[in-house]
Every structure is written in structure tokens, then in C-alpha cells.
C-alpha positions as MATLAB code, in Angstrom:
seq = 'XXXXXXXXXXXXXXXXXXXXXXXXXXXXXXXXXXXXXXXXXXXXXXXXXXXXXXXXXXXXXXXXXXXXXXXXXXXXXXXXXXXXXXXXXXXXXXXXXXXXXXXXXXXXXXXXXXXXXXXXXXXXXXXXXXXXXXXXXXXXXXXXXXXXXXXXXXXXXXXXXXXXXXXXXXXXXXXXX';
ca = [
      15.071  -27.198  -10.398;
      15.460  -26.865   -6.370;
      12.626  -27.989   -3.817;
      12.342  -24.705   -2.738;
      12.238  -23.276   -6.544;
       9.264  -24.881   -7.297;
       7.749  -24.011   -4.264;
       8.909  -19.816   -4.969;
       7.474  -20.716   -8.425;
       3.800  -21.558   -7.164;
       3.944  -19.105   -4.639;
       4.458  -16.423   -7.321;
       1.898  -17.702   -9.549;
      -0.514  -17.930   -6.411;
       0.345  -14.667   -5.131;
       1.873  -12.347   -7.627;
      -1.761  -10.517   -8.819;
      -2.664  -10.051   -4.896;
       0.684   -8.340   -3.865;
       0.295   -6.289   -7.186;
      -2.830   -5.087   -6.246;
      -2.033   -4.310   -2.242;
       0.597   -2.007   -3.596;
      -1.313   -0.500   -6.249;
      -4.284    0.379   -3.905;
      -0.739    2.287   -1.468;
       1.179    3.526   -4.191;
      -1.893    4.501   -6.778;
       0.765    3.819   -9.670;
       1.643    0.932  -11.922;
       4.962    1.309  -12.257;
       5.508    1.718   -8.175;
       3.066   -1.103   -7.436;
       5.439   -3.163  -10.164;
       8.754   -2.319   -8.936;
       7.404   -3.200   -4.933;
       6.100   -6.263   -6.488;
       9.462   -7.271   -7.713;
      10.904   -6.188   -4.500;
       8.275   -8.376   -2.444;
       9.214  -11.652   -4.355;
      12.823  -10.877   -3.910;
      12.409  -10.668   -0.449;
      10.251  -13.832   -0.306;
      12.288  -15.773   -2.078;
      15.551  -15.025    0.471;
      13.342  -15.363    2.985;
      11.588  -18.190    1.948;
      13.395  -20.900    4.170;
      12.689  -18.946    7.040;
       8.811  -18.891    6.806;
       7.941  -20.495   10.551;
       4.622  -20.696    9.807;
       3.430  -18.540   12.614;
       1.004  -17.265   10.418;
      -0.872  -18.525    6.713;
       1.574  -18.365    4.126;
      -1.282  -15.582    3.061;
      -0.600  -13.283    5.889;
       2.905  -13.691    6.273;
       2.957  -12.257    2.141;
       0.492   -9.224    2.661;
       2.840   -8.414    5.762;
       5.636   -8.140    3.494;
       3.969   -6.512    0.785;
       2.342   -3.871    3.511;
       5.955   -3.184    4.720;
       7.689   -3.038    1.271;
       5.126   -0.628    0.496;
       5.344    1.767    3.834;
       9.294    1.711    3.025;
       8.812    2.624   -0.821;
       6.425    5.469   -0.091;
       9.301    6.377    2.852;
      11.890    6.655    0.444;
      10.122    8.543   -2.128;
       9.129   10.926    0.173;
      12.441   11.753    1.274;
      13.691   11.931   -2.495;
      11.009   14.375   -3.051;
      12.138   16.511   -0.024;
      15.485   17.088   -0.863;
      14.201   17.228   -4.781;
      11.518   20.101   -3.487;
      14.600   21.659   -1.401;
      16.483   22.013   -4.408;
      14.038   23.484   -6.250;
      12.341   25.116   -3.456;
      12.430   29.236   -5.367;
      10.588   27.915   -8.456;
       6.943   27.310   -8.480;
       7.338   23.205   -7.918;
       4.008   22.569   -6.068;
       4.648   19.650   -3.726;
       1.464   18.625   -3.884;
       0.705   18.381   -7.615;
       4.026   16.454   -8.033;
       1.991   13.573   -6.000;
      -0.909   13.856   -8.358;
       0.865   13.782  -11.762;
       2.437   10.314  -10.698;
      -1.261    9.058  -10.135;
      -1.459    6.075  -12.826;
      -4.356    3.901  -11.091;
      -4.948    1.210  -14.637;
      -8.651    0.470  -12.730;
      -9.813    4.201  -12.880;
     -11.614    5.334  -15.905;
     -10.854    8.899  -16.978;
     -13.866   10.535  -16.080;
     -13.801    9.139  -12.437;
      -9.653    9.701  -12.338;
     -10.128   13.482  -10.521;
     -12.627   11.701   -8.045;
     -10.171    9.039   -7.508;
      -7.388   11.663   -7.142;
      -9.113   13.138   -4.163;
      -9.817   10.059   -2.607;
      -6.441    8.624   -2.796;
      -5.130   11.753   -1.786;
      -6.944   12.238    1.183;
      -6.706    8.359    2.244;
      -2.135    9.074    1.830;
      -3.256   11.921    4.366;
      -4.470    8.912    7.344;
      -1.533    7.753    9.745;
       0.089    4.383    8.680;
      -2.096    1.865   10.735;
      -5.285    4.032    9.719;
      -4.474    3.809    5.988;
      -2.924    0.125    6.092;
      -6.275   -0.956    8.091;
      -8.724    0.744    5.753;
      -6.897   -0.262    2.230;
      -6.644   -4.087    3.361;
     -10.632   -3.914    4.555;
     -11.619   -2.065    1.872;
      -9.363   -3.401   -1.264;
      -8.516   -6.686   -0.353;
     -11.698   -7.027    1.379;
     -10.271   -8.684    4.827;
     -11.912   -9.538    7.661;
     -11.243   -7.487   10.852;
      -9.526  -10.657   11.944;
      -7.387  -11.369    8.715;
      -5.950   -7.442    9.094;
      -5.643   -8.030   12.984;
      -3.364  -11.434   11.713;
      -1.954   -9.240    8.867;
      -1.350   -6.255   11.715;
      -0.303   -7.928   14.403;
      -2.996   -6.430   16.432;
      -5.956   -7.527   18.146;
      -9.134   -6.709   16.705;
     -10.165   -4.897   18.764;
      -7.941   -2.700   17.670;
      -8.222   -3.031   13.815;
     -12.058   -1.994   14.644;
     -10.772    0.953   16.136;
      -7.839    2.217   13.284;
     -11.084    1.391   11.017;
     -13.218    3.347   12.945;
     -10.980    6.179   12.840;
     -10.057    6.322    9.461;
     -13.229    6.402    8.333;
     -13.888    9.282   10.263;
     -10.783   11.187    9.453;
     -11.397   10.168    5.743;
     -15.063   12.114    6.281;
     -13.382   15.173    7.482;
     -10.054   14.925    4.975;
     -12.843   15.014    2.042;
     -15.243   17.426    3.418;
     -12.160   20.261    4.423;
     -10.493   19.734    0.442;
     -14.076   20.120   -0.905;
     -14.217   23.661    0.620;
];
């Protein structure tokens, strides 16, 4: 086995749970989160003998991940636009198409509709507002790990968090109503 095998190898087994769980907490399904996993480590590993080390080895993998999980929710989105515009006489709800694919393995069934809502309304913030508030509030990140992660200044990772907290307020209080 290569040099740089081994070293994919312990990256993977250092790594693999974390980038699992980034895209779970975007995508809010297992098999998603799984198939961006893959897609992550495929990545890494081509890209592997270009890692500078601008950044931790840490940073430069929930970068990735954050980006392999913007384009996957990109994607889907415009499958389910021209799936919806096929289908757009019958009674297809948009909407509830999103929540039947909600398969979140930490949520227990009687907090799963809660959960729902949440998630729902957090896939409602802009990009930087959601990616901000998912990698402070999942991964549990410092302001200045997300600013590193971000490639912003944290000042302005304390104001995307700001913000999406508020707009997270009002998404929940205007779909309680």
C-alpha cells in the first residue's frame, strides 16, 4: 500500500463519522448524508496531494463536506423542479415531497414532526445563514473555526449567526400560525 493510501486510510477513519454527520444535519437524510459522504472522500482522496496546508487538515474537510453538500441539495432541487413541472396538474405538493424524504436516525418519533419544522424552516435561511448556524450549532464550532471553515472573518460569522437566528425566530413563529 501507497504513502498516500495509508494516509487516505487514517484520514477516513479520523474523519468519516464527522463529514457524515455535517451532511446529515444539511441533508436531514441518511441515505443523502451517505451518498455526500462517499462523494467527500472521493474528492479527498483526488485531491489529497494537493492539500497546501493553508488551513487544519480539519477545516480544509468540513469545507469540502459544506460544499459537497450545497451542490447535492443544488442538484436535487433542480431534479425536483423539472420532476414538479412534469407533474405540475396533479396534486404533487412541493413541499411535502421535502418532508417525506426526512430520515434524521437521531430523531425519536415523537419529536420527528418538531424536528420536521425545524429543519424545514432552518432549509428556508440563505446559504451562509444556514451553513453558519448548522456548523455552530451541530458541530459545535467556534465563531473562529466557522470563520476558518467560511473563509470569513468573524466578524462576519457573528453576524450570518446573528441573523439566522433571527430569521429562524420569525420562519417558526409565521409556520406556527
Amino acid at each position: 500500500m501507497s504513502e498516500l493510501q495509508q494516509q487516505f486510510n487514517t484520514i477516513y477513519q479520523q474523519y468519516a463519522d464527522l463529514v457524515f454527520n455535517v451532511s446529515l444535519g444539511y441533508l436531514q437524510n441518511s441515505a443523502d448524508a451517505e451518498e455526500v459522504t462517499q462523494d467527500v472522500f472521493v474528492k479527498l482522496h483526488g485531491q489529497l496531494d494537493n492539500f497546501k496546508g493553508d488551513s487544519t487538515l480539519k477545516t480544509w474537510i468540513y469545507r469540502i463536506t459544506v460544499n459537497q453538500c450545497l451542490d447535492f441539495i443544488k442538484a436535487k432541487k433542480r431534479k425536483k423542479r423539472f420532476g414538479f413541472h412534469l407533474f405540475i396538474r396533479s396534486d404533487v405538493n412541493e413541499d411535502a415531497a421535502v418532508f417525506s424524504s426526512f430520515d434524521h436516525p437521531g430523531v425519536q418519533l415523537e419529536n420527528k414532526e418538531a424536528t420536521q419544522r425545524i429543519y424545514a424552516a432552518i432549509n428556508q435561511l440563505p446559504e451562509r445563514q444556514k451553513t453558519a448556524l448548522l456548523l455552530k450549532t451541530m458541530e459545535g464550532l467556534s465563531q473562529n473555526q466557522i470563520a476558518e471553515v467560511m473563509e470569513l472573518s468573524p466578524k462576519a460569522v457573528e453576524s450570518l449567526l446573528s441573523r439566522s437566528r433571527t430569521n429562524l425566530k420569525e420562519l417558526l413563529k409565521n409556520n406556527e400560525g
